[in-house]
Structure formats: C-alpha cells, structure tokens
N, C-alpha and C positions, 0 to 999 in steps of 0.2 A: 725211329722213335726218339733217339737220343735227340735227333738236328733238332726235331717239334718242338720237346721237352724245351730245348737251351733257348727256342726260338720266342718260347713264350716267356719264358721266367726273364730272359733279358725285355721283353715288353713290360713287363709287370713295373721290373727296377726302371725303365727309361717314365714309364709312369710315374711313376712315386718320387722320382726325382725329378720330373716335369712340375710335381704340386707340393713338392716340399722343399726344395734346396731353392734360395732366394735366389733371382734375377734370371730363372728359368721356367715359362709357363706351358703347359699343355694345357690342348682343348678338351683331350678325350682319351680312353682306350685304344680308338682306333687310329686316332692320329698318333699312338704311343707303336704301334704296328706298324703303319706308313713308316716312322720315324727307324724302326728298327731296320726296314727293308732300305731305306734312302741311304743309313748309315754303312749299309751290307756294301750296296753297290758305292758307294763314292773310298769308301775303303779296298774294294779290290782292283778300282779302277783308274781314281785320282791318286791316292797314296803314295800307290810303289812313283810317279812320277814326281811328285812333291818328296820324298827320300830322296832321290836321283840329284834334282834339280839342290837343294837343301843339305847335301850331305859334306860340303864344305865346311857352311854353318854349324851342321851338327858337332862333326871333330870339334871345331875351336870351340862349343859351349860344351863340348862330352856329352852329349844325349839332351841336354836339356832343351834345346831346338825341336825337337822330336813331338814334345809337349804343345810346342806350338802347332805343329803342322796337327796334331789331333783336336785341336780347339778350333782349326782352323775350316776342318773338315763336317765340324758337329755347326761351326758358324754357317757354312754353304747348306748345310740339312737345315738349320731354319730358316734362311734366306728360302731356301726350295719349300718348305711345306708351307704353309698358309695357319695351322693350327697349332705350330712351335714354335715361339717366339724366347728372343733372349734378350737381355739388357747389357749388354755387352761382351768385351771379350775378357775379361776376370769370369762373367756365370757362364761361357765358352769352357775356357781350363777348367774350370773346376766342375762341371758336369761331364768333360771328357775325361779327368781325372775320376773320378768319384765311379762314371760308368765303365773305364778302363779296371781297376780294383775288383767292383763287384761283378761282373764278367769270369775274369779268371779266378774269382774262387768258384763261381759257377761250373765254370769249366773242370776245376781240378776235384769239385765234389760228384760231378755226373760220370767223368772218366774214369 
C-alpha cells in the first residue's frame, strides 16, 4: 500500500513540476507515470555505475558531482520519453533537484 501511495504522489509532483517549473514540459499524467517508472529503472540500473565510474570526480567536488549524474539521468529520461521534454541541463538540475527534495519529504512523512 505504502510502494502505491509513494508511487503516485511522486507522479503527481513529477507532474506539477513537468507544468510548472520553467524549461521542463510534460504532455500528461500519464506520461508523468512512464516518467516515474523510466526514472525507477535508469536509477537502479545506470546510477550505481555512473557513482562507480564518477566517484573520483565526486571526492574532489565533495558530492557536488553527484548533482550532476542526477540531472544527468532525468536528461536520458527525456531523451527516452517522447512526452518529456527539457530545455536544457540547468531545467535537468533543477528538476532533479527540486524532485530529489520533494521525494524525501515524501518518504519521511509515509514512513
């Protein structure tokens, strides 16, 4: 019940932040779905090897590298949907920022 719950309220936010935060467009709800499930999988799969490969980089910027490999990963989720478009990699960071944030308060109000 909880996975559902978090499954959708992060749909809702990748929505609202698809039609509200500049230089990020969605087409739809459902493509705010696709988008959550694209985000699921290139996170459990691309990630840990962009950490691995990056974690040089990381050290010498202290984490802030980090920031990039998740702008980097929300960049390949619009490249892959057709219905999620971005205007660059500033609305990249900042919609992985912004949906990184609303996430774990998500997480720490359902838990």
């Amino acid at each position: 019940m909880g996975f559902l719950l978090k499954f959708l309220l992060t749909a809702v936010i990748t929505y609202l932040l698809g039609k509200y935060l500049p230089g990020a467009h969605l087409a739809g709800f459902t493509d705010a779905i696709l988008l959550v499930i694209v985000l699921a999988v290139l996170n459990a799969v691309l990630k840990p090897i962009l950490k691995i490969i990056g974690f040089p980089i990381t050290i010498l910027t202290l984490g802030l590298f980090l920031l990039v490999i998740n702008a980097a990963i929300v960049g390949l989720a619009a490249y892959i949907l057709p219905g999620f478009k971005l205007d660059g990699f500033v609305a990249a960071l900042l919609f992985s920022i912004v949906l990184s944030i609303v996430t774990a308060i998500i997480d720490l109000v359902i838990d």
